[in-house]
C-alpha positions in Angstrom: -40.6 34.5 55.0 -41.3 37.5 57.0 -41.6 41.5 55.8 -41.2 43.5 57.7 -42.4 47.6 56.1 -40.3 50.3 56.9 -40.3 54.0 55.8 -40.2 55.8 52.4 -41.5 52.5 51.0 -38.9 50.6 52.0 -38.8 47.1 53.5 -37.5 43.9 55.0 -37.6 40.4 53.4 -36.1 37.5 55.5 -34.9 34.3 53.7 -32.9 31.4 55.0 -29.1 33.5 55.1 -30.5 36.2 56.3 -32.8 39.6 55.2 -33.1 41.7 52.0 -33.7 45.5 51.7 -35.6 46.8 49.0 -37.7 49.3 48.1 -40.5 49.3 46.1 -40.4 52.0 42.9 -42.7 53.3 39.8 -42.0 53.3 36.4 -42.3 55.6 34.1 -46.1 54.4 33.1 -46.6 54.4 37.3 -46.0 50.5 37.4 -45.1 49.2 40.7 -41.5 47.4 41.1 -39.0 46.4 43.2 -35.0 47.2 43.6 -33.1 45.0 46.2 -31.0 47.5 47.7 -28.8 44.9 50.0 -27.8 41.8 51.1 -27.6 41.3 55.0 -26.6 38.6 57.5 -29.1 39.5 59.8 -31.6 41.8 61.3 -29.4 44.6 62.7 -27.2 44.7 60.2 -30.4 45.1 58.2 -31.0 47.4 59.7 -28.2 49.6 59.8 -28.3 49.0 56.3 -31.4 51.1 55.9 -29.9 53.7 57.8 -27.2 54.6 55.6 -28.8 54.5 52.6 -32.3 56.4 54.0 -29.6 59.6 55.1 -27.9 58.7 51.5 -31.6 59.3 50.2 -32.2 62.6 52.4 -31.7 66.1 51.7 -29.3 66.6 54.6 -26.7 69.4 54.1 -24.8 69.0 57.8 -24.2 67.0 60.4 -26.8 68.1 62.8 -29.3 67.3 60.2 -27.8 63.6 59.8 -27.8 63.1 63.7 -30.9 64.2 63.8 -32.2 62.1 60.8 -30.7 59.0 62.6 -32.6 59.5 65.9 -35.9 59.9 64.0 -34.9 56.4 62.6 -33.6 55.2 65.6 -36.9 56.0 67.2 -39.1 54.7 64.4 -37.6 50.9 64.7 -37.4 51.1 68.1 -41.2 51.5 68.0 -41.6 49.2 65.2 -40.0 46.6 67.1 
């Protein structure tokens, strides 16, 4: 199994179909857990996955600021991987 840590303390999990977002969380007594945000096929899908959901995540109010989001990411895995 491989993880792979992304931003906003989110990350990859790879199992035999394919890869698992999640993102690790706190309670409301601070206690660490963990929400599976998706299901995905494979590692770009992944991905792309993340994407949508960090610019879901975001404060973004047009579509510069998405574009823009999307190349920091863009960047970010690119030097990740």
């Amino acid at each position: 199994m491989v993880n792979i840590e992304l931003e906003n303390d989110f990350f990859l999990e790879s199992f035999s179909e394919g890869y698992t977002l999640k993102q690790k969380r706190l309670n409301e007594e601070n206690k660490p857990y963990t929400v599976i945000v998706g299901y995905y096929g494979n590692l770009e899908q992944a991905l792309k996955g993340y994407i949508r959901h960090d610019i879901k995540c975001e404060d973004i109010n047009s579509i510069e600021e998405v574009l823009k989001r999307i190349d920091e990411l863009k960047k970010f895995i690119e030097e990740r991987f």
